[in-house]
C-alpha positions in Angstrom: 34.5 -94.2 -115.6 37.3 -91.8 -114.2 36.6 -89.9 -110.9 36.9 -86.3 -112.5 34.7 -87.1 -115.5 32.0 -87.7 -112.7 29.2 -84.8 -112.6 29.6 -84.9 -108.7 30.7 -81.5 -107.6 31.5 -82.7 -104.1 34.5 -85.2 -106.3 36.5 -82.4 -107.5 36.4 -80.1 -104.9 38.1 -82.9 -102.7 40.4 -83.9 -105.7 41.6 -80.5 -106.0 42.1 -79.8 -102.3 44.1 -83.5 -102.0 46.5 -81.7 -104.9 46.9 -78.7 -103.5 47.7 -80.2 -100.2 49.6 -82.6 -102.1 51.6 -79.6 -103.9 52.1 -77.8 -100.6 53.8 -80.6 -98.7 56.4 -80.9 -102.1 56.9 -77.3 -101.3 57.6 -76.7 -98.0 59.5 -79.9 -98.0 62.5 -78.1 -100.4 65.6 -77.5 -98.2 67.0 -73.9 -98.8 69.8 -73.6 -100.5 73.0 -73.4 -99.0 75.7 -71.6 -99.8 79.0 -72.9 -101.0 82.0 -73.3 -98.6 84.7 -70.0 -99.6 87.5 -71.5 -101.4 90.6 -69.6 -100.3 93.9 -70.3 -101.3 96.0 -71.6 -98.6 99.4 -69.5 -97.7 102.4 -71.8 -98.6 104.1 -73.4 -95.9 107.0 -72.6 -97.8 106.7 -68.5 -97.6 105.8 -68.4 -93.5 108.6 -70.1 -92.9 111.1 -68.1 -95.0 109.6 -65.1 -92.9 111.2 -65.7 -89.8 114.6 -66.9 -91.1 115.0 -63.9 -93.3 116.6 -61.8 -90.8 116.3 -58.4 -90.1 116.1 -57.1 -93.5 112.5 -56.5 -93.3 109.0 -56.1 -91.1 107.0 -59.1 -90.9 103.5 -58.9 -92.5 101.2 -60.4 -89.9 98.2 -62.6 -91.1 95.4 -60.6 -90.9 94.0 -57.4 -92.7 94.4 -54.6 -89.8 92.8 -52.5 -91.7 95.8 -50.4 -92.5 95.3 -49.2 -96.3 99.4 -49.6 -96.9 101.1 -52.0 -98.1 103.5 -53.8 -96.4 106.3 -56.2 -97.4 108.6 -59.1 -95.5 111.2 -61.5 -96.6 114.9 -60.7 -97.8 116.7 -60.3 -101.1 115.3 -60.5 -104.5 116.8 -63.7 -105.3 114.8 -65.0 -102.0 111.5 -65.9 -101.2 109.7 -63.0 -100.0 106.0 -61.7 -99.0 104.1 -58.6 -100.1 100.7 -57.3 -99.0 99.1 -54.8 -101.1 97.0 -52.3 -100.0 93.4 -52.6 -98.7 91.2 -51.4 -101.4 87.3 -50.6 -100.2 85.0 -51.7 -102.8 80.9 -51.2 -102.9 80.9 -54.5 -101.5 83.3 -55.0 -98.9 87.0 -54.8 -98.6 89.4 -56.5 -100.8 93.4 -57.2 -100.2 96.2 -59.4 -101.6 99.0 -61.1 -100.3 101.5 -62.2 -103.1 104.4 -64.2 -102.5 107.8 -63.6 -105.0 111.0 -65.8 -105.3 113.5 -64.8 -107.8 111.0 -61.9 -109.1 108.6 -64.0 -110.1 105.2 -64.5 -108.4 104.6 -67.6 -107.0 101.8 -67.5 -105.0 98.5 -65.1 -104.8 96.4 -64.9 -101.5 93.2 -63.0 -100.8 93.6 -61.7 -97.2 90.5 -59.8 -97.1 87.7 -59.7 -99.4 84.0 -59.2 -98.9 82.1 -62.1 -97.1 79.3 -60.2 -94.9 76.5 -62.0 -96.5 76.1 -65.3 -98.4 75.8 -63.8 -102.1 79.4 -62.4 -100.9 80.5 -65.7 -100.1 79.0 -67.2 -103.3 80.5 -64.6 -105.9 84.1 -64.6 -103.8 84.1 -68.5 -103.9 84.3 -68.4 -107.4 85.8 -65.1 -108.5 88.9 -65.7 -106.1 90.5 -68.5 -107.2 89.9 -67.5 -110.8 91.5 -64.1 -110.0 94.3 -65.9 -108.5 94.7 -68.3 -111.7 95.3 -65.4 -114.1 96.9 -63.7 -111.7 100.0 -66.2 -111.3 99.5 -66.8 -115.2 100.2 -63.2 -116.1 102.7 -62.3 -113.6 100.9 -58.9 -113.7 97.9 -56.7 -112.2 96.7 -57.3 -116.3 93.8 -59.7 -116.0 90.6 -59.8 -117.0 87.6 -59.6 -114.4 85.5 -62.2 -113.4 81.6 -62.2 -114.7 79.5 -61.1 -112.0 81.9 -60.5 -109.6 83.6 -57.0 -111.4 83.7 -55.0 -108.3 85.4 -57.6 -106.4 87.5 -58.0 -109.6 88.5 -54.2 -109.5 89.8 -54.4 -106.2 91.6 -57.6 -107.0 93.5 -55.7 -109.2 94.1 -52.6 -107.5 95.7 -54.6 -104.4 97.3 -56.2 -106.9 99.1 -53.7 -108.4 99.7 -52.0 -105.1 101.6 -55.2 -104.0 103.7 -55.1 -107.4 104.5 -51.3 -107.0 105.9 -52.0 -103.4 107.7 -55.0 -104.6 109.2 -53.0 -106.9 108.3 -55.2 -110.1 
């Protein structure tokens, strides 16, 4: 005869406390999530070192966002390589600016220097919304792209550093 079919109270009561012990070690057991590693573009060897044998045609864009909210460019003639850093755009979420890199008018390269990471749902959303922005981005050749699902505010400023990198490169 099975053990729960039994009319013994006293049965159950430790059946059900062995599964709801049972239950609670599964439970506490989970690992928490963790969240995914940012995936950032990586600057181009190429572009860093066209920097410092441009001359002195132009100021050399340092590596990290000062803060500054205008854009700045390095690099020599239009025919060259060169590097253009848009403008730091302040989103409900965190700060978002773009680095693009241009040889013969033509983008060739999209970098994120700043964009919001303060918390790991930040990290999350940027890991994926970045290098999708980036993709269209370098497909477009324009601040014209669509925004990413879920990310639209880090999308928005995307763009907007985007463009402001464009304008300043005068395409």
């Amino acid at each position: 005869m099975h053990a729960l079919k039994k009319r013994s109270p006293l049965r159950r009561v430790v059946l059900a406390s062995a599964a709801t012990v049972s239950g609670l070690v599964m439970l506490l057991s989970l690992k928490p999530h963790t969240p995914p590693e940012i995936a950032a573009a990586p600057a181009p060897a190429a572009s860093s070192g066209s920097n410092s044998s441009a001359g002195s045609g132009g100021s050399s864009s340092s590596g990290s966002s000062s803060g500054s909210s205008s854009g700045s460019s390095s690099g020599g003639s239009t025919s060259g390589t060169r590097t253009v850093t848009g403008e730091t755009v302040q989103t409900r979420w965190g700060p978002v600016q773009v680095r693009i890199t241009l040889k013969s008018g033509r983008i060739t390269d999209v970098t994120a220097v700043s964009y919001p990471t303060d918390n790991p749902r930040d990290q999350e959303i940027s890991s994926y919304a970045i290098p999708q922005l980036r993709r269209e981005a370098l497909a477009a050749q324009s601040a014209r792209i669509d925004s990413v699902s879920g990310a639209t505010y880090t999308s928005d400023g995307y763009k907007q550093s985007l463009q402001s990198a464009l304008d300043s490169a005068g395409l």
